[in-house]
Backbone bond lengths (Angstrom), bond angles and torsions (degrees), N, CA, C in turn:
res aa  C-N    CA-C-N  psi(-1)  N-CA   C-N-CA  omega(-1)  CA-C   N-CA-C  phi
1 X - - - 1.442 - - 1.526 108.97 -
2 X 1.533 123.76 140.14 1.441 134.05 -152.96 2.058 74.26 -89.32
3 X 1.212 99.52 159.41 1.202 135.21 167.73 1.675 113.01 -88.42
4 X 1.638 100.67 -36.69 1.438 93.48 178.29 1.677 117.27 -82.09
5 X 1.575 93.61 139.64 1.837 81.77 167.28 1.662 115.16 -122.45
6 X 1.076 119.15 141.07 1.365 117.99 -166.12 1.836 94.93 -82.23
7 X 1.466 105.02 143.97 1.677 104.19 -175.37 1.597 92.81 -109.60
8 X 1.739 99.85 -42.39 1.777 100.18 -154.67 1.727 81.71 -146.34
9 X 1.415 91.06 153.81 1.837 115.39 155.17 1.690 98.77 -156.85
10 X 1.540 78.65 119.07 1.764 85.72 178.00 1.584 100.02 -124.92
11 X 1.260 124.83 138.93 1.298 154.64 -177.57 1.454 127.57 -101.00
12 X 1.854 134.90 93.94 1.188 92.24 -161.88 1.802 89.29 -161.00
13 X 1.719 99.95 142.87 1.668 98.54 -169.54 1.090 117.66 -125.76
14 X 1.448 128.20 159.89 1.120 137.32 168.61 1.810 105.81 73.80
15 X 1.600 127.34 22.21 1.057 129.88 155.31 1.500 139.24 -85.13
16 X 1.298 134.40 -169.52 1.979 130.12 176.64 1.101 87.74 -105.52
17 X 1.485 146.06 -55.15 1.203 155.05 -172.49 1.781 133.54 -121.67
18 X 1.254 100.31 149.97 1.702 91.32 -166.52 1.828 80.76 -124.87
19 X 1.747 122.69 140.28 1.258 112.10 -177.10 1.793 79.21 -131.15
20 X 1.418 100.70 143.90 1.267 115.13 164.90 2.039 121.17 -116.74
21 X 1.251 113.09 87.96 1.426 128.06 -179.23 1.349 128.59 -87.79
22 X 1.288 100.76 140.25 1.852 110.69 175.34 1.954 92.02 67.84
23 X 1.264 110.06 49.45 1.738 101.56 174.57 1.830 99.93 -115.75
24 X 1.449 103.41 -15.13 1.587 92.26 -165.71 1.751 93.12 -106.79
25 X 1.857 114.69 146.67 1.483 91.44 178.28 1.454 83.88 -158.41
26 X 1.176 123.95 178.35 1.428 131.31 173.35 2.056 115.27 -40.51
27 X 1.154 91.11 -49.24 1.691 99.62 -173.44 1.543 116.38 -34.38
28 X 1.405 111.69 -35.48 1.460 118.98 -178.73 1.631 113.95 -128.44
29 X 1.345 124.44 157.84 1.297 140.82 155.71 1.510 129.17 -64.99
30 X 1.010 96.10 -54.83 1.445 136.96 -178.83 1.519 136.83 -88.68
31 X 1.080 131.35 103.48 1.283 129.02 -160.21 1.664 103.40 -124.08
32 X 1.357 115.18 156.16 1.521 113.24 -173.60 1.532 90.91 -145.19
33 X 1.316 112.04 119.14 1.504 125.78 -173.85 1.479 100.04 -104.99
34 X 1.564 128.61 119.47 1.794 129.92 161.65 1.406 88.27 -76.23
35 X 1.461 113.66 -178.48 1.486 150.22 155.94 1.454 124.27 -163.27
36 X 1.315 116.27 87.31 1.534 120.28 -163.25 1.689 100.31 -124.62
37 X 1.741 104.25 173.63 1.243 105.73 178.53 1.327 129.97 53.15
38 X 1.499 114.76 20.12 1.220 145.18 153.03 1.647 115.60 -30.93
39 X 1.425 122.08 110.55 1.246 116.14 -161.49 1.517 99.99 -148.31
40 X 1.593 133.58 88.49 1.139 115.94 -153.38 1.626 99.84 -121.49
41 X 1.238 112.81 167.50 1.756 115.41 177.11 1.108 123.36 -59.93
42 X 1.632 104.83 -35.67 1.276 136.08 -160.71 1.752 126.41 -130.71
43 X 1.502 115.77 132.32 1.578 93.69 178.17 1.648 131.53 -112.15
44 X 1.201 109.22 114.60 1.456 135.54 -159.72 1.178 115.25 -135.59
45 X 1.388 99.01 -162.80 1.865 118.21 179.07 1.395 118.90 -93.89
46 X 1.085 124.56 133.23 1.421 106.06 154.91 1.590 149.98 -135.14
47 X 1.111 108.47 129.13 1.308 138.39 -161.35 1.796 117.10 -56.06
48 X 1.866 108.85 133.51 1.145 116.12 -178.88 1.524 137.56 -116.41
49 X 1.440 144.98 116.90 1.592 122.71 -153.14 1.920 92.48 -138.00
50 X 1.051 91.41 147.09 1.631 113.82 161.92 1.407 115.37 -61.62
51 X 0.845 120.33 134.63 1.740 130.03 178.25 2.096 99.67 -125.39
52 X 1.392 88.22 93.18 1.731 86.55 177.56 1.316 109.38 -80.77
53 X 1.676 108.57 -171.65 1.410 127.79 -127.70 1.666 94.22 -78.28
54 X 1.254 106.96 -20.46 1.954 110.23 -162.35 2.169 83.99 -99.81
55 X 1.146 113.43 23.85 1.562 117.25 175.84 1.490 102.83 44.79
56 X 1.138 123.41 39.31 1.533 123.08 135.71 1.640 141.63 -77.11
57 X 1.576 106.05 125.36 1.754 80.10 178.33 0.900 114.21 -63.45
58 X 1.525 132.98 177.53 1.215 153.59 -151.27 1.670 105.80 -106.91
59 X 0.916 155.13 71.87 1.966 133.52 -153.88 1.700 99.83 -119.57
60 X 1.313 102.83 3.21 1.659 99.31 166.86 1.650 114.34 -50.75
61 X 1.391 121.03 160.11 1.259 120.36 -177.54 1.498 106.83 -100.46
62 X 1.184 114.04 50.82 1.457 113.93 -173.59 1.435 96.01 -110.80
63 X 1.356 152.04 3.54 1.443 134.20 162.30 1.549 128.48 -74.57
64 X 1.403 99.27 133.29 1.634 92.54 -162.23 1.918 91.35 -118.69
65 X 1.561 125.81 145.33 1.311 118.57 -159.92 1.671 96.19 -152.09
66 X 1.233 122.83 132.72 1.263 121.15 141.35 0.973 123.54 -114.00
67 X 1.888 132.04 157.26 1.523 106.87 173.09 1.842 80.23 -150.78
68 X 1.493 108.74 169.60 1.197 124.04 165.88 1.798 128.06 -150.75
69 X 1.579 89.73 119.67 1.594 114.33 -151.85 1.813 92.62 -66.54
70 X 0.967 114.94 120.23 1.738 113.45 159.16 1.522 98.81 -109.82
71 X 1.555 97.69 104.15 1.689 122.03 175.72 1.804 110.73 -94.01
72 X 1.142 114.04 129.11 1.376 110.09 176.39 1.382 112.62 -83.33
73 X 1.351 122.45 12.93 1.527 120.03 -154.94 1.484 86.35 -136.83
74 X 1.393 142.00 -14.00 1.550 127.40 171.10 1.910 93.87 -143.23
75 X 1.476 83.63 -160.07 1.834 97.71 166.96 1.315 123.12 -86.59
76 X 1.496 121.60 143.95 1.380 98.48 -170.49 1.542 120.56 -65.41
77 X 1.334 94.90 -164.13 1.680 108.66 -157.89 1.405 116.07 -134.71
78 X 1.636 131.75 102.27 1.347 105.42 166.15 1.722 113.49 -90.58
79 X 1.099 103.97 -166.86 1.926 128.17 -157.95 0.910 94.45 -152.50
80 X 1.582 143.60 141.14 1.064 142.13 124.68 1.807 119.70 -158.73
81 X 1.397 118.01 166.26 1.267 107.98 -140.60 1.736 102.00 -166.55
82 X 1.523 124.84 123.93 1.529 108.86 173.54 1.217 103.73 -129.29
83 X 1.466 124.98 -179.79 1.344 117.46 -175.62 1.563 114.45 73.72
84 X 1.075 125.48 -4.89 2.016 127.62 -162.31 1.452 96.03 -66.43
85 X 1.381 102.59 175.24 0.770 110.36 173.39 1.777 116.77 -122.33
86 X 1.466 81.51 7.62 2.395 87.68 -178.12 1.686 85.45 -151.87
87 X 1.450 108.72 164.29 1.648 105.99 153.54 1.229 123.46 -84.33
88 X 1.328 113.58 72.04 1.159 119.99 159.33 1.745 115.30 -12.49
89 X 1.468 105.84 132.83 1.391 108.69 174.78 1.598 134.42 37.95
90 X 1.635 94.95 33.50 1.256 112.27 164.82 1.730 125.44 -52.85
91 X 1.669 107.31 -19.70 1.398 111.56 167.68 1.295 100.53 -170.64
92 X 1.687 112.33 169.69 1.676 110.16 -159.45 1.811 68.99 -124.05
93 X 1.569 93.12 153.87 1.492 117.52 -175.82 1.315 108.33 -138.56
94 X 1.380 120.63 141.70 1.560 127.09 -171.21 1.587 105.34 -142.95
95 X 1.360 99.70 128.55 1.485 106.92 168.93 1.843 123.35 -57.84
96 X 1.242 85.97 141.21 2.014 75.95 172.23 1.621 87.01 118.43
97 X 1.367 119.59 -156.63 1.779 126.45 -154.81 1.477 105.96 -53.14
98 X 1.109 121.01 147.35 1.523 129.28 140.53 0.876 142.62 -45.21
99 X 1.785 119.81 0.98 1.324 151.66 165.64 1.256 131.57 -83.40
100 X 1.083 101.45 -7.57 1.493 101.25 -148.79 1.514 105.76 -118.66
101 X 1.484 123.80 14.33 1.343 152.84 177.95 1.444 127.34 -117.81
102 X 1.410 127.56 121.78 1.560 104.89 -178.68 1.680 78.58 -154.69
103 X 1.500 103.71 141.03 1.866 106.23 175.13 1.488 91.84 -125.81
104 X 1.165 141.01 169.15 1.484 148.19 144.50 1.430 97.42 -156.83
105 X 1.933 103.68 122.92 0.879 127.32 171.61 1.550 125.72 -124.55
106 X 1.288 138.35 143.22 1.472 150.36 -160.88 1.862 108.47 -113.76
107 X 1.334 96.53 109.97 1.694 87.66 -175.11 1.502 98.40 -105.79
108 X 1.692 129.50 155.95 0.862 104.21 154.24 1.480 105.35 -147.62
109 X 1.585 107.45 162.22 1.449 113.95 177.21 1.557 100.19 81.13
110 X 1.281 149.28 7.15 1.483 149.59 -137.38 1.797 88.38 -89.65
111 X 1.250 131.05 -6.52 1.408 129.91 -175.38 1.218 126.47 -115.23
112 X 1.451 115.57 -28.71 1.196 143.57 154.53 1.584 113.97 -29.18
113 X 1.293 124.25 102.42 1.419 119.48 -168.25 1.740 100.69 -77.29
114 X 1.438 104.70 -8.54 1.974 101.48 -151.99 1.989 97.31 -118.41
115 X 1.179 100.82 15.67 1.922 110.51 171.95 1.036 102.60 -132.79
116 X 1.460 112.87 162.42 1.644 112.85 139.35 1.244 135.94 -77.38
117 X 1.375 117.61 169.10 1.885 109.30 179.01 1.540 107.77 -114.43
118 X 1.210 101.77 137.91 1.132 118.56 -155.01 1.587 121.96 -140.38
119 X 1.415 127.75 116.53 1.666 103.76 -144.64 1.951 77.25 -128.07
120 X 1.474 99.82 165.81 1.524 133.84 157.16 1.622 114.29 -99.09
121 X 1.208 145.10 130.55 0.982 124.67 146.97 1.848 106.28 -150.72
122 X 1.623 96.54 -178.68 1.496 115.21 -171.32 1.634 123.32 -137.68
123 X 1.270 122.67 138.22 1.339 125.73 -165.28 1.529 117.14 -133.19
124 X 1.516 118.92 134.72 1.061 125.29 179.80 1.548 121.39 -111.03
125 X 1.161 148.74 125.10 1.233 134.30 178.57 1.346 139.61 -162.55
126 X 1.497 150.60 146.83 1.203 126.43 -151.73 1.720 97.55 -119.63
127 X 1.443 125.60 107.27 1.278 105.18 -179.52 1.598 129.11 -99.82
128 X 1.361 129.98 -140.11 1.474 110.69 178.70 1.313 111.57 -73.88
129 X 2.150 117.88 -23.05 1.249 108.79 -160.93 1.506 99.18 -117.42
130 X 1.377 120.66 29.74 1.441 126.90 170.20 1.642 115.30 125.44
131 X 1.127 121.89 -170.07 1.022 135.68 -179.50 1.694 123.87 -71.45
132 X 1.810 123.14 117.57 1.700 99.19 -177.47 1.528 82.98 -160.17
133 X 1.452 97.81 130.82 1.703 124.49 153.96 0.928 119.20 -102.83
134 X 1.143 91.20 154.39 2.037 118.44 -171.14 1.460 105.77 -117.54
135 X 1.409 104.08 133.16 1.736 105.63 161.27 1.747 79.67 -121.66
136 X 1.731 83.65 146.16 2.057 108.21 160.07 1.401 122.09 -134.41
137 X 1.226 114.33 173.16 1.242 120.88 159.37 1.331 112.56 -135.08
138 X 1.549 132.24 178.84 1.725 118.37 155.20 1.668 80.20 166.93
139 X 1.342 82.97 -177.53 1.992 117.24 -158.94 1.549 105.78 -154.78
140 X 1.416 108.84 127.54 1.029 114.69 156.81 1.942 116.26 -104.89
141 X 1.539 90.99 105.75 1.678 101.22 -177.91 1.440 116.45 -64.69
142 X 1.080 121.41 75.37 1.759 126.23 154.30 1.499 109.18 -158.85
143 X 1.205 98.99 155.46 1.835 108.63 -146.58 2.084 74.97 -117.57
144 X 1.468 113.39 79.08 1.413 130.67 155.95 1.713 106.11 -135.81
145 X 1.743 86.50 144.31 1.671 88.46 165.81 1.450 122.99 -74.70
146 X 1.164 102.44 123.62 1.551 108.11 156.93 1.737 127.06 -86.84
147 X 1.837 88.66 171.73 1.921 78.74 -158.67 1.512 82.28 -125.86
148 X 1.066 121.09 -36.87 1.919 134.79 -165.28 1.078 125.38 -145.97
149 X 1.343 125.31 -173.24 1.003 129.57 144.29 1.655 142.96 -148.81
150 X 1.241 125.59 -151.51 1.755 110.85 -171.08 1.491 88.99 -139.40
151 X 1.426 125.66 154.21 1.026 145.54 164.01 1.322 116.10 -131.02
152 X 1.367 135.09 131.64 1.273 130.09 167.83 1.991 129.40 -136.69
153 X 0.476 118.29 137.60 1.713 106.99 176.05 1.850 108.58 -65.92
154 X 1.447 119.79 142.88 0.949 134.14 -169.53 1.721 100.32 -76.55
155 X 1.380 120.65 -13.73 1.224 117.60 162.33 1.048 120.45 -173.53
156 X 1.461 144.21 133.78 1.441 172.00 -142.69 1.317 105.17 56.68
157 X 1.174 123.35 -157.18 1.937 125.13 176.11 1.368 105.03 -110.60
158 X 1.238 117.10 164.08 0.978 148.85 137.92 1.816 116.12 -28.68
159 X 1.345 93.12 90.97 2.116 75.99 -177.00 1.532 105.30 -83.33
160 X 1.546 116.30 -20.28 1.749 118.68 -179.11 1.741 87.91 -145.22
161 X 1.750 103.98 155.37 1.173 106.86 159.13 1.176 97.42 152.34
162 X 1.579 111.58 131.57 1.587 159.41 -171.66 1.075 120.35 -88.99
163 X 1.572 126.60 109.21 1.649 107.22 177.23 1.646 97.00 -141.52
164 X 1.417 108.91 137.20 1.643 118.77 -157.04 1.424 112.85 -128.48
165 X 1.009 138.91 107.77 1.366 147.54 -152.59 1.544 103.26 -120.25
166 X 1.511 115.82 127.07 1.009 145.78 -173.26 1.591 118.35 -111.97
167 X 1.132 148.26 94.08 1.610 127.81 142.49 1.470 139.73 -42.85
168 X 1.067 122.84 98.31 1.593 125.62 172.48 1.326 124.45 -48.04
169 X 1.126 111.93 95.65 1.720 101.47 -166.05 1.325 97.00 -97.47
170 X 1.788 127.02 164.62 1.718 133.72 160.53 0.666 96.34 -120.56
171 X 1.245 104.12 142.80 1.582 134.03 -168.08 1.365 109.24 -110.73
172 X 1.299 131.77 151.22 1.398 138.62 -149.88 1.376 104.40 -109.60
């Protein structure tokens, strides 16, 4: 028996933002966020925020993020950033197939009123000037429960795009 349990898959096009709510709750620790079928107007970064428990986004400047771009087309690249106010460059997005995008990210503690949340994640993608993945890390410093969250592209919408939320359960 898989450990993962699917909570939500929400599907949604031609928007600025895709928000995923009421997915994080006591039952689990552990959360495993997809992002596929990524289909955007525009090619950029894209950006990640907490949606707490009263379903507010999060826009405090308390997110802190590093990430580092392995580009096949230059040298790599780090990012990093404290004080933000989004996770910046939580994934790179490219216009053109629905293929050509894949994010998987690991949240954890995101409900926990008495930690911070604090995620791992990884990115695949093909852009205009070649091929470049991202590994990250980051924290959002305030000890509130969260319920969701928001994703958005740093510019135009989303014309397609998939995001699938999993609970990590342990098994006894």
């Amino acid at each position: 028996m898989s450990n993962l349990r699917l909570i939500n898959e929400t599907t949604a096009s031609s928007v600025s933002s895709v928000s995923i709510t009421d997915v994080f709750s006591a039952d689990f620790d552990i959360y495993k966020i997809i992002i596929k079928n990524v289909d955007t107007t525009f090619e950029n970064y894209q950006y990640a925020r907490f949606i707490n428990s009263s379903g507010s986004i999060v826009t405090a400047s308390n997110y802190d993020y590093a990430s580092l771009y392995l580009r096949s087309y230059n040298t790599f690249l780090e990012a990093k950033s404290t004080n933000d106010d989004a996770f910046e460059r939580f994934g790179v997005q490219d216009t053109g197939t629905e293929d050509s995008n894949g994010l998987v990210a690991y949240i954890f503690n995101p409900y926990s009123s008495s930690s911070y949340s604090f995620f791992i994640n990884q990115h695949s993608g093909q852009g205009s000037l070649g091929q470049v993945g991202l590994k990250g890390i980051g924290v959002l410093k305030q000890t509130a429960s969260m319920s969701g969250m928001q994703f958005y592209p740093a510019g135009g919408t989303y014309e397609t795009v998939t995001v699938q939320t999993f609970g990590l359960r342990v098994d006894s």
